[in-house]
DSSP file (Angstrom, degrees, kcal/mol; ACC not computed):
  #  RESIDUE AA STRUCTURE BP1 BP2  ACC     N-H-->O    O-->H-N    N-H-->O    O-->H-N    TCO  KAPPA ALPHA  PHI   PSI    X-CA   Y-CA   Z-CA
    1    1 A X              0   0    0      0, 0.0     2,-0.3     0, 0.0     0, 0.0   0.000 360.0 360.0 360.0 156.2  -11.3  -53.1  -11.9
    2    2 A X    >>  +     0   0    0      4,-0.1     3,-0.7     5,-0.0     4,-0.5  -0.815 360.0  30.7-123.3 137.4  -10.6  -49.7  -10.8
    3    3 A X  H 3> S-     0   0    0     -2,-0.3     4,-1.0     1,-0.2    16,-0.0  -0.421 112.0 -43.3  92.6-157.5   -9.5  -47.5   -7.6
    4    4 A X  H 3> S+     0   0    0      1,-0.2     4,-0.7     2,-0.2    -1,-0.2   0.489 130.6  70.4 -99.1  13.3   -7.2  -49.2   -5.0
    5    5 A X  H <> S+     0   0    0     -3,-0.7     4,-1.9     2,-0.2    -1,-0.2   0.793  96.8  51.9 -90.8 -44.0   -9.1  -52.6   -4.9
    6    6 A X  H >< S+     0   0    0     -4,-0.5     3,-2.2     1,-0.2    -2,-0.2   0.918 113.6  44.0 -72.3 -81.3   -7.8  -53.4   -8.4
    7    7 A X  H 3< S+     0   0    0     -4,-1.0    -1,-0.2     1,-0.3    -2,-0.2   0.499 126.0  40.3 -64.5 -18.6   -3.6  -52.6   -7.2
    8    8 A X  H >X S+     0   0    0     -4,-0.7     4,-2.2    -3,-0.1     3,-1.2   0.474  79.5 102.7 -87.0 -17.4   -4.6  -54.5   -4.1
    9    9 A X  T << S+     0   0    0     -3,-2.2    -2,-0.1    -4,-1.9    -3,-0.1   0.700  79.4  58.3 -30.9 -57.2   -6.6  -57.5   -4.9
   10   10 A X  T 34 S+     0   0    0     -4,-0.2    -1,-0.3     1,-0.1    -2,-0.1   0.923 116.6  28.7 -55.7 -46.4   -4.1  -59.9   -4.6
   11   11 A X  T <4 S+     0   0    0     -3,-1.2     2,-0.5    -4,-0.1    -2,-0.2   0.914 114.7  33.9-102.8 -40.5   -3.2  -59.0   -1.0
   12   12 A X     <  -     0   0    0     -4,-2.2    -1,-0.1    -7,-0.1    -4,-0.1  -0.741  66.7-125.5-122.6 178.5   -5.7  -57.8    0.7
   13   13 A X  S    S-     0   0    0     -2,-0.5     2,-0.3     1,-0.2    -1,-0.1   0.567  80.9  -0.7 -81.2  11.6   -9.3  -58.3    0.9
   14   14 A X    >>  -     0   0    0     -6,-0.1     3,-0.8     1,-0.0     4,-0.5  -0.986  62.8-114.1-179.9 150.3  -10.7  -55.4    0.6
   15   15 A X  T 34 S+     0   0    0     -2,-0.3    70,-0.1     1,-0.2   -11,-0.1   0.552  94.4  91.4 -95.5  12.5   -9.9  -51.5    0.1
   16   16 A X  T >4 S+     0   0    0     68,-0.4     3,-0.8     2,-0.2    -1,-0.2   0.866  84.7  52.1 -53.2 -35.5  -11.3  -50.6    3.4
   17   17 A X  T <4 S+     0   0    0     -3,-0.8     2,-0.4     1,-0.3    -2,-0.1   0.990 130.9  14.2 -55.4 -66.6   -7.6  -51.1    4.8
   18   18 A X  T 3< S+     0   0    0     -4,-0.5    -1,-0.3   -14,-0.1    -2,-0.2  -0.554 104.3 126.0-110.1  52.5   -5.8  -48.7    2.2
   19   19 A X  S X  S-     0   0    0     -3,-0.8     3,-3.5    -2,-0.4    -3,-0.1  -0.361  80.2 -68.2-106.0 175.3   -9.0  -47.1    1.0
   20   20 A X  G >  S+     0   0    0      1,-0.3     3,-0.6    -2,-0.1     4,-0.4   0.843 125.5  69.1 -26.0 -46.3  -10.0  -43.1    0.9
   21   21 A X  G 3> S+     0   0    0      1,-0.2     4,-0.9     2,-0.1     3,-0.5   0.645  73.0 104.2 -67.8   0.9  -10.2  -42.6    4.6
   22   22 A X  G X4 S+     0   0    0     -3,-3.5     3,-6.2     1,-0.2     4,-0.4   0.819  75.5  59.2 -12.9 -73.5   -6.0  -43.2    4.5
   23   23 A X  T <> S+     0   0    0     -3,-0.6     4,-3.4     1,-0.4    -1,-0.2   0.769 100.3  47.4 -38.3 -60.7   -5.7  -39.8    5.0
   24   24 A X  H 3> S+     0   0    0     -3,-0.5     4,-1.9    -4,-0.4    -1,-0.4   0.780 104.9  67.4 -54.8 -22.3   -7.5  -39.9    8.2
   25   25 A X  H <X S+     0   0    0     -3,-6.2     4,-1.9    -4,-0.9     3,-0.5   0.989 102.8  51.6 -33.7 -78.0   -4.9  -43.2    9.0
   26   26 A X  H  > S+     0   0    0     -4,-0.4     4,-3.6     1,-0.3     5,-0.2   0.926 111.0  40.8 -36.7 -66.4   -2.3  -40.7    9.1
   27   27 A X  H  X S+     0   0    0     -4,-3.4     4,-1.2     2,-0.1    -1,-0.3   0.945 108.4  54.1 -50.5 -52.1   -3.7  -38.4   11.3
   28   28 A X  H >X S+     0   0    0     -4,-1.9     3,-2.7    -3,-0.5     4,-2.1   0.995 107.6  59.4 -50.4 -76.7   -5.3  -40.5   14.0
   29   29 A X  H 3<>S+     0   0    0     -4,-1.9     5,-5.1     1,-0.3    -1,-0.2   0.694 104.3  47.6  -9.2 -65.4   -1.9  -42.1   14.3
   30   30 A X  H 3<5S+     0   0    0     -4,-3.6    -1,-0.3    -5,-0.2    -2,-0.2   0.615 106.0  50.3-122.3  34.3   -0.3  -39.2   15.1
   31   31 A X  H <<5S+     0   0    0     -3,-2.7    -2,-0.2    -4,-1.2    -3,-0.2   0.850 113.1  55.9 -61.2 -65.8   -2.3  -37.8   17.5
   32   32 A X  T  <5S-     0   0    0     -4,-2.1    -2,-0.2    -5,-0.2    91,-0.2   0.594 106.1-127.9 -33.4 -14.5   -1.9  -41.1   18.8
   33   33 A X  T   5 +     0   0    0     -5,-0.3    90,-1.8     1,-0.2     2,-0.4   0.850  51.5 162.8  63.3  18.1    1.7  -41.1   18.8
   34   34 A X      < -     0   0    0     -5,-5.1     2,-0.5    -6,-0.2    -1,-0.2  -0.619  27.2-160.8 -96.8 137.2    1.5  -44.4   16.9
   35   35 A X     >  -     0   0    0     -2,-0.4     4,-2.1    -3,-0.2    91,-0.1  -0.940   7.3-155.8-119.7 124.8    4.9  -45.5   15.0
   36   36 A X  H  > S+     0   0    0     -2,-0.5     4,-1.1     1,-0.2    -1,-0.1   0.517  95.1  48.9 -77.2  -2.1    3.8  -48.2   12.1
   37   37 A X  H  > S+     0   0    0      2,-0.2     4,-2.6     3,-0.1    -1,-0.2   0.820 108.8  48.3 -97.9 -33.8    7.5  -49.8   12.2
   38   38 A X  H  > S+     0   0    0     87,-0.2     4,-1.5     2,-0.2    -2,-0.2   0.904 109.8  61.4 -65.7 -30.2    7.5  -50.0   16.0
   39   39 A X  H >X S+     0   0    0     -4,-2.1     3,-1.5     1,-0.2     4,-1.3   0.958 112.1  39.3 -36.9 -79.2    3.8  -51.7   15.2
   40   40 A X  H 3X S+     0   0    0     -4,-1.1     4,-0.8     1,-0.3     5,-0.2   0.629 103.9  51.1 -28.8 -59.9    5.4  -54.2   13.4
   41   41 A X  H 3X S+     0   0    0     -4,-2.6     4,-1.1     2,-0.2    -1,-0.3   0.789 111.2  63.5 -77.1  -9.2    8.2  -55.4   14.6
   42   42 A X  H XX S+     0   0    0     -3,-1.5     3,-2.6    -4,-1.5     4,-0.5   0.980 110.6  37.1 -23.5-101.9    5.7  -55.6   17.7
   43   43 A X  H 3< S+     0   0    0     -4,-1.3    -3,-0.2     1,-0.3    -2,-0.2   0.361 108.3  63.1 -53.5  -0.5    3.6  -58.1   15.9
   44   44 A X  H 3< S+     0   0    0     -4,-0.8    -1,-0.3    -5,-0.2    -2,-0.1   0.771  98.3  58.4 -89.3 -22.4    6.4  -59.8   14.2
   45   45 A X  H << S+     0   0    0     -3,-2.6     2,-8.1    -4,-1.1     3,-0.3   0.963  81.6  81.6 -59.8 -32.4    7.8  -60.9   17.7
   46   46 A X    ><  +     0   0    0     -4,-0.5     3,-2.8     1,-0.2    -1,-0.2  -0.023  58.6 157.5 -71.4  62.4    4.9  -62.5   18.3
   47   47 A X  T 3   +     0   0    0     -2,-8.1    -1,-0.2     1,-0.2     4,-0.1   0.600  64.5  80.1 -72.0  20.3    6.3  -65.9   16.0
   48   48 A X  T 3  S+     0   0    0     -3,-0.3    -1,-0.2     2,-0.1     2,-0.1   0.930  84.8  67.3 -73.9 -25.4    3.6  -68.1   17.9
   49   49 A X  S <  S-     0   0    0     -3,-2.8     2,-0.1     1,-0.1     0, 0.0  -0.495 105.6-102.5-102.5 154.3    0.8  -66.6   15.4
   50   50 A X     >  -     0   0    0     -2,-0.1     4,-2.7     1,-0.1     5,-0.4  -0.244  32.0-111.3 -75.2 156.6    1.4  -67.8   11.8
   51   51 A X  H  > S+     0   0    0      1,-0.3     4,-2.5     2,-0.2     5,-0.2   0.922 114.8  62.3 -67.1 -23.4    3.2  -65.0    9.3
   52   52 A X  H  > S+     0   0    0      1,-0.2     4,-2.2     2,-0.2    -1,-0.3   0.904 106.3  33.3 -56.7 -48.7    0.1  -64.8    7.6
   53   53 A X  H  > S+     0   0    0      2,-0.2     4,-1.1     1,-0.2    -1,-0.2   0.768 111.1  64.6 -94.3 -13.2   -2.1  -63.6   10.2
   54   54 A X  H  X S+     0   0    0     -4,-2.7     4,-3.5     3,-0.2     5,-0.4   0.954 111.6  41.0 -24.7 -71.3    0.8  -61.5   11.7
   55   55 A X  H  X S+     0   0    0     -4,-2.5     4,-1.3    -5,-0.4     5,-0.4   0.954 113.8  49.4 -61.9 -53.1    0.6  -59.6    8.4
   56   56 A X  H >< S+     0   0    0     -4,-2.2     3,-2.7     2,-0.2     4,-0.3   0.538 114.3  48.7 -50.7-113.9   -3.6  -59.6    8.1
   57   57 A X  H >X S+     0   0    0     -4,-1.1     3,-2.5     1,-0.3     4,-2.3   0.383 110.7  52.3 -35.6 -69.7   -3.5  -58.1   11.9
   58   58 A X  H 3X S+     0   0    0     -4,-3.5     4,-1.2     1,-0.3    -1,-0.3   0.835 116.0  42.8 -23.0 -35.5   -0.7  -55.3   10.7
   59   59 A X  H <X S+     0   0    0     -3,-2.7     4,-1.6    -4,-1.3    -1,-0.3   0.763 109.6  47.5-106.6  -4.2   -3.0  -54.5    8.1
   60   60 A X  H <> S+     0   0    0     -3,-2.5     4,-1.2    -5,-0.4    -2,-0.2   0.920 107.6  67.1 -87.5 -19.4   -6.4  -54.5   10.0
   61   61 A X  H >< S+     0   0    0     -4,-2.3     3,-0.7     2,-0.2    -2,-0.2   0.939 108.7  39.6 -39.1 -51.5   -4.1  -52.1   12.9
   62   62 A X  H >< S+     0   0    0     -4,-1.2     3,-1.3    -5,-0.5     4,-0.2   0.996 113.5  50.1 -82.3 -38.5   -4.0  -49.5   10.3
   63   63 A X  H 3< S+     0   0    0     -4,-1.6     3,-0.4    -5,-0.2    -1,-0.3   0.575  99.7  64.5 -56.9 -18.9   -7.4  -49.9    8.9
   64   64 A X  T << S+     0   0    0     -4,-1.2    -1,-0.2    -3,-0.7    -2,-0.1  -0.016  82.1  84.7 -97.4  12.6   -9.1  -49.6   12.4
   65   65 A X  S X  S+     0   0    0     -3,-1.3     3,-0.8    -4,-0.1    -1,-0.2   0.697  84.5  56.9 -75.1 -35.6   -7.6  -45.9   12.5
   66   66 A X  T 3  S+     0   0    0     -3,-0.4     2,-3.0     1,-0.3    -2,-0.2   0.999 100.9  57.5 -87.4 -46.0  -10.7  -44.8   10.6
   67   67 A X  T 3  S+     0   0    0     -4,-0.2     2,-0.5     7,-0.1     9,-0.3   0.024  96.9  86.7 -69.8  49.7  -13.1  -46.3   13.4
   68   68 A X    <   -     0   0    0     -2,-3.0     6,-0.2    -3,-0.8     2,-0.1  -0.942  67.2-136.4-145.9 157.2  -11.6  -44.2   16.1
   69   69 A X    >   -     0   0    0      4,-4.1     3,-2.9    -2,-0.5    -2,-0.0  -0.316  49.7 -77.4-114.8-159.2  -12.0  -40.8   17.5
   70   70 A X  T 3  S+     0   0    0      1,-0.3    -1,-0.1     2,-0.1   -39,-0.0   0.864 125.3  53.3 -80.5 -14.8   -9.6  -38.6   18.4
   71   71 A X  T 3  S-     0   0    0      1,-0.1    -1,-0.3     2,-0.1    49,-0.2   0.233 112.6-105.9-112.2  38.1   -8.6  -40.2   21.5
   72   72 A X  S <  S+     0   0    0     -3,-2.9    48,-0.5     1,-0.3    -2,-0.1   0.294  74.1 141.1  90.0 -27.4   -8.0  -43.5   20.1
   73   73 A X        -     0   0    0     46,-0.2    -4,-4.1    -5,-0.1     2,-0.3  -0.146  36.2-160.1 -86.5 143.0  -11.1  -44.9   21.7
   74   74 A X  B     +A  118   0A   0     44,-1.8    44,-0.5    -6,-0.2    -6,-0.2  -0.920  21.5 162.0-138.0  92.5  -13.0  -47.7   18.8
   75   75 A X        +     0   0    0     -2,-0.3    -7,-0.1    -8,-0.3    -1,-0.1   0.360  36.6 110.1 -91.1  -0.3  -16.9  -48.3   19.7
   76   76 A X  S    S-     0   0    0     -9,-0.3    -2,-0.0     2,-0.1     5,-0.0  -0.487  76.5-103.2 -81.4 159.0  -18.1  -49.7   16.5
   77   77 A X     >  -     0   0    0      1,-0.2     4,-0.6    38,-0.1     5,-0.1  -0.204  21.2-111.1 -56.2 168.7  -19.0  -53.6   16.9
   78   78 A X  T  4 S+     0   0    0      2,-0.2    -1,-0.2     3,-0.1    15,-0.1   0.206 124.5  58.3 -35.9 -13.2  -17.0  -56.7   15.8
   79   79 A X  T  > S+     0   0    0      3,-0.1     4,-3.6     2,-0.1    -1,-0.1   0.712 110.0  41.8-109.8 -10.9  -19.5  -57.2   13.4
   80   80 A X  H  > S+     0   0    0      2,-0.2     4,-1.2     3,-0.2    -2,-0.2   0.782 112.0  50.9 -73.5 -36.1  -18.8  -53.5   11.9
   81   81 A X  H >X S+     0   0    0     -4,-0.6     4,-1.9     2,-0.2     3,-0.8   0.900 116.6  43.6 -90.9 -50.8  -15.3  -53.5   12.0
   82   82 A X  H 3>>S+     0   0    0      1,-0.3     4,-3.3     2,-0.2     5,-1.3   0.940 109.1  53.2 -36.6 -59.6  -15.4  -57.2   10.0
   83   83 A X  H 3<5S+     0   0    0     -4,-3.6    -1,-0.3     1,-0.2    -2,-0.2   0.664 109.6  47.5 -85.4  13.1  -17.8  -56.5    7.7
   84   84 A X  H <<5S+     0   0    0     -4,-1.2   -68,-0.4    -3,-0.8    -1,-0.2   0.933 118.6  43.3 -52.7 -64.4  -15.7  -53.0    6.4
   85   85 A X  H  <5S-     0   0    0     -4,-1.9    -2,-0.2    -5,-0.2    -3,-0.1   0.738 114.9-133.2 -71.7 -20.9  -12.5  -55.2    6.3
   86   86 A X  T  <5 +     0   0    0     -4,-3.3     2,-0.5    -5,-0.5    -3,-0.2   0.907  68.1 121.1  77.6  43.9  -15.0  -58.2    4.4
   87   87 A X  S   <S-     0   0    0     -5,-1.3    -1,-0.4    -6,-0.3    -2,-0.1  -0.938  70.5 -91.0-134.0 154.3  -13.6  -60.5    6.7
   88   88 A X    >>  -     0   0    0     -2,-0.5     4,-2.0     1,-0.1     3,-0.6  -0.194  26.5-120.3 -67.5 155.3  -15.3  -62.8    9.3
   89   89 A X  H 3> S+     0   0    0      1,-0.2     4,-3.9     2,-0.1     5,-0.4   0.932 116.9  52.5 -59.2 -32.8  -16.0  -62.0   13.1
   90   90 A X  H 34 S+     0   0    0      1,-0.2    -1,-0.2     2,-0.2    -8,-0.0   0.770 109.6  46.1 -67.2 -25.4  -14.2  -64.7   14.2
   91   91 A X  H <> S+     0   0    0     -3,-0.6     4,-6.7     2,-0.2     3,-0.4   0.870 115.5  50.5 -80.8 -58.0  -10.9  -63.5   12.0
   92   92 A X  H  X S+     0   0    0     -4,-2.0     4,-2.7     1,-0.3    -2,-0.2   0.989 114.3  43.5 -39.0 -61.7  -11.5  -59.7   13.4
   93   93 A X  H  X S+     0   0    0     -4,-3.9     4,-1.3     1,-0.2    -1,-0.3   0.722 108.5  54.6 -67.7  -2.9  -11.7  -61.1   16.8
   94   94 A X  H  > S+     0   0    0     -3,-0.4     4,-2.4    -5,-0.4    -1,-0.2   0.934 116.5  43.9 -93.1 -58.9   -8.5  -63.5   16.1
   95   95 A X  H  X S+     0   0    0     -4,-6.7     4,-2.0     1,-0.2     5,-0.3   0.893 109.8  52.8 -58.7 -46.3   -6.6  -60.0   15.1
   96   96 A X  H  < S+     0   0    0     -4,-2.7     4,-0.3     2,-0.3     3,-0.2   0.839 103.7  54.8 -41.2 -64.6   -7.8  -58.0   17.8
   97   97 A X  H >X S+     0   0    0     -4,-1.3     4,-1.3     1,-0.2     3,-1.3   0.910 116.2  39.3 -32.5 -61.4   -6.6  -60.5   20.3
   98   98 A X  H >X S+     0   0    0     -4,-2.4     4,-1.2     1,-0.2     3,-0.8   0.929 109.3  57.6 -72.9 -25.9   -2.8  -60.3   18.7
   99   99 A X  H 3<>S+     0   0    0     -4,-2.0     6,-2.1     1,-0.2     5,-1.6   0.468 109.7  46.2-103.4   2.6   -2.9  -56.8   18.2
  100  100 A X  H <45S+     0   0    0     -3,-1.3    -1,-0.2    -4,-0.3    -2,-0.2   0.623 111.9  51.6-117.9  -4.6   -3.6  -56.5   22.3
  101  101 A X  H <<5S+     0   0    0     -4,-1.3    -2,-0.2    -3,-0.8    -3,-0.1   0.733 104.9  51.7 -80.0 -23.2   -1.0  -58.8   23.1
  102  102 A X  T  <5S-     0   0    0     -4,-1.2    -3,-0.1    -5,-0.2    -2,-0.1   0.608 118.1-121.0 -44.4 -33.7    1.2  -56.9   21.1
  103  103 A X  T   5S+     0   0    0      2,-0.3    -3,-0.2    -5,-0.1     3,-0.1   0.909  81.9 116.1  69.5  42.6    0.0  -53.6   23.2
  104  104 A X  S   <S+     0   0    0     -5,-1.6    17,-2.9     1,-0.4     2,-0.3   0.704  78.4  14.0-104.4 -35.3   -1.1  -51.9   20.7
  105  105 A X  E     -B  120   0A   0     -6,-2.1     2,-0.5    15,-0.2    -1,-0.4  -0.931  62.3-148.9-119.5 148.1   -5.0  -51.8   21.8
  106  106 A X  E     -B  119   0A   0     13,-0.9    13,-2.6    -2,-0.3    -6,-0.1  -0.986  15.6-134.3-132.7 130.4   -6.7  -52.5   25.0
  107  107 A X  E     -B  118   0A   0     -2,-0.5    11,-0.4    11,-0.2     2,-0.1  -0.041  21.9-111.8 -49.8 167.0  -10.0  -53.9   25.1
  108  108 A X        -     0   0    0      9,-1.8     2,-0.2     1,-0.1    -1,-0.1  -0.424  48.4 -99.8 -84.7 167.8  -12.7  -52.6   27.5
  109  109 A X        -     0   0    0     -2,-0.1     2,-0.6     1,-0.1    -1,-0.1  -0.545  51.7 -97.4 -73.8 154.7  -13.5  -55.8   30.4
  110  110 A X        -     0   0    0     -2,-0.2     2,-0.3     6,-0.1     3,-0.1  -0.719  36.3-156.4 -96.4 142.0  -16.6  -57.5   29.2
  111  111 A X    >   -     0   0    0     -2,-0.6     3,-1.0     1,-0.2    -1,-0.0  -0.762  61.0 -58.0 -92.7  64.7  -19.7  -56.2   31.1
  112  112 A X  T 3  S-     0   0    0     -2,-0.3     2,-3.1     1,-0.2    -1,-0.2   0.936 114.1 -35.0  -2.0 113.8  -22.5  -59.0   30.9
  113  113 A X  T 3  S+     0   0    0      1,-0.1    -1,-0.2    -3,-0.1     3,-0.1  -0.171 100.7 144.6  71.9 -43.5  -22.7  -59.3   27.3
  114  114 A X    <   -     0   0    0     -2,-3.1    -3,-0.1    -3,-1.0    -1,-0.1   0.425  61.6 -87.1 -37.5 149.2  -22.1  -55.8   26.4
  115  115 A X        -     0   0    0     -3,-0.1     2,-0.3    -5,-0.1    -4,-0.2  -0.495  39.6-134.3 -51.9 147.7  -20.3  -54.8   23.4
  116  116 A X        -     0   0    0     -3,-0.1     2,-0.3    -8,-0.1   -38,-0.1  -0.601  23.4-174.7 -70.6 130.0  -16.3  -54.5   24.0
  117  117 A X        -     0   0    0     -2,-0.3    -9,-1.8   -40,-0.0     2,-0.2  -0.479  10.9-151.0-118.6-153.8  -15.1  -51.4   22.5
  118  118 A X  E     -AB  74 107A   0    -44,-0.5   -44,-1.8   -11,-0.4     2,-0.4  -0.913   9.9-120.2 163.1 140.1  -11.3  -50.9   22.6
  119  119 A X  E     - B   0 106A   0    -13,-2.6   -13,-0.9    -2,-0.2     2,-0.2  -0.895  18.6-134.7-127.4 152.8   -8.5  -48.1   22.7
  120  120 A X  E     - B   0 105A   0    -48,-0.5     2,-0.3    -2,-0.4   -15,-0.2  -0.655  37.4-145.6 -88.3 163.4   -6.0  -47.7   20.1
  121  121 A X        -     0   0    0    -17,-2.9   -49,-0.0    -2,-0.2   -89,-0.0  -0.999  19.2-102.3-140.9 150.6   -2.4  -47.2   22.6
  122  122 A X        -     0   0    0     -2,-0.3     2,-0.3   -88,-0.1   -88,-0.2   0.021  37.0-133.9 -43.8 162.4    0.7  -45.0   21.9
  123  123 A X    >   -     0   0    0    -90,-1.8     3,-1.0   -91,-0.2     2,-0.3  -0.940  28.3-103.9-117.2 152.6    3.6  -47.3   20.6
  124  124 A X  T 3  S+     0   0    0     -2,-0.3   -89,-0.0     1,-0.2   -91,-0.0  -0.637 110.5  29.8 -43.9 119.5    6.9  -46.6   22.3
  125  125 A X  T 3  S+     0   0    0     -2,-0.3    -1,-0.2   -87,-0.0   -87,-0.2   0.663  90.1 171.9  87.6  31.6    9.4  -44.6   20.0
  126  126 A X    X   -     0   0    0     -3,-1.0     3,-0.7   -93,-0.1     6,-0.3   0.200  56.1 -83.4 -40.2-168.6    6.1  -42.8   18.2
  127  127 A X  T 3  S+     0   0    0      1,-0.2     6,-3.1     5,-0.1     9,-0.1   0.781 138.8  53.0 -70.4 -28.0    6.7  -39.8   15.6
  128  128 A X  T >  S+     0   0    0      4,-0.2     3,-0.7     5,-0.1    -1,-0.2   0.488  91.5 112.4-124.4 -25.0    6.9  -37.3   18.8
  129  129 A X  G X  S-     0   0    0     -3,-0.7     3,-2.0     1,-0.2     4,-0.3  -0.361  98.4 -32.4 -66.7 147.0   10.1  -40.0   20.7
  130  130 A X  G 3  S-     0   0    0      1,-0.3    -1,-0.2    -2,-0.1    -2,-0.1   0.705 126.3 -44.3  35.3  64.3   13.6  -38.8   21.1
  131  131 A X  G <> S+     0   0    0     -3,-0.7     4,-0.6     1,-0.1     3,-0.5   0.367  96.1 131.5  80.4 -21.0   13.3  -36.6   17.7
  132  132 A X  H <>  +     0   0    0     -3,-2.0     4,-3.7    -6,-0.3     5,-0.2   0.777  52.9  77.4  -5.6 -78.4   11.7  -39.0   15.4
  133  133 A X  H  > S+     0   0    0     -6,-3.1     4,-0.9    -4,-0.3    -1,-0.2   0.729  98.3  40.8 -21.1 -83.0    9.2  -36.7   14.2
  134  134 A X  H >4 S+     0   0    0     -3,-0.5     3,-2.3     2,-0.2     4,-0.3   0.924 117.9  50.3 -44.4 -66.7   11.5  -34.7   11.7
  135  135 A X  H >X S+     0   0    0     -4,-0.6     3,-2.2     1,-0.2     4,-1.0   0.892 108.2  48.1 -27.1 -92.1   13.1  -37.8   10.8
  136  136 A X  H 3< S+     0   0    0     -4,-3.7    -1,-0.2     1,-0.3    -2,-0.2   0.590 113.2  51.2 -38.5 -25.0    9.9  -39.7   10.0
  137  137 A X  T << S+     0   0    0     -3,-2.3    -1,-0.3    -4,-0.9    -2,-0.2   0.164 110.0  49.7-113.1  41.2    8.6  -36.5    7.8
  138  138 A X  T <4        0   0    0     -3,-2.2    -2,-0.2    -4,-0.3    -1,-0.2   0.154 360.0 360.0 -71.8 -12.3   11.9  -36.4    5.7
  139  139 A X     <        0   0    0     -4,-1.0    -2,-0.1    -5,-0.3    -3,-0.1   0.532 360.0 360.0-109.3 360.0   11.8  -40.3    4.9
């Protein structure tokens, strides 16, 4: 195998996460004002959820940068965002749920039936908090 699927195989399922669109990771973020270590240690408080699916949510947070527009805002289905990531709805929806108790996204309310879309949200101490920013593009 070839490309980032072959250096990733073992760990994740798919090269959607850490696939071509990175680049674009990077960007949304920080317009977003998102910091991926304040992500994290987010979702690691949360020890109710198993470490496993801690880390799978961490990695479908970053991956769910490329469905988003500039202002954070995620319309594509559950059934879109799964089958990029190759993973099931029910798994999507299982991450999505920790990754909005965490306060990292907030769902829309459901509207009879309608699709849910979702907003990606600043993390506290982003790239832009108390100086960061230089720090974060030295490291």
């Amino acid at each position: 195998m070839r490309g980032c699927r072959a250096s990733v195989e073992r760990w994740l399922p798919s090269c959607a996460v850490t696939g071509p669109q990175s680049a674009s990771n990077l960007e949304a973020a920080r317009r977003l004002n998102v910091n991926f270590q304040v992500a994290r240690h987010r979702i690691e408080a949360l020890t109710h959820y198993p470490k496993m699916i801690r880390a799978r949510a961490l990695a479908a947070y970053v991956g769910v940068f490329d469905f988003a527009d500039e202002h954070g805002v995620v319309e594509a289905s559950s059934e879109e965002i799964a089958a990029e990531f190759e993973i099931g709805r029910p798994s999507w929806l299982h991450y999505r749920a920790l990754l909005e108790e965490a306060g990292l996204l907030e769902v829309d309310a459901l509207k009879s039936g309608r699709r849910r879309g979702f907003r990606l949200l600043a993390t506290e101490g982003g790239p832009s908090a108390k100086g960061e920013g230089r720090r974060n593009r030295l490291l």
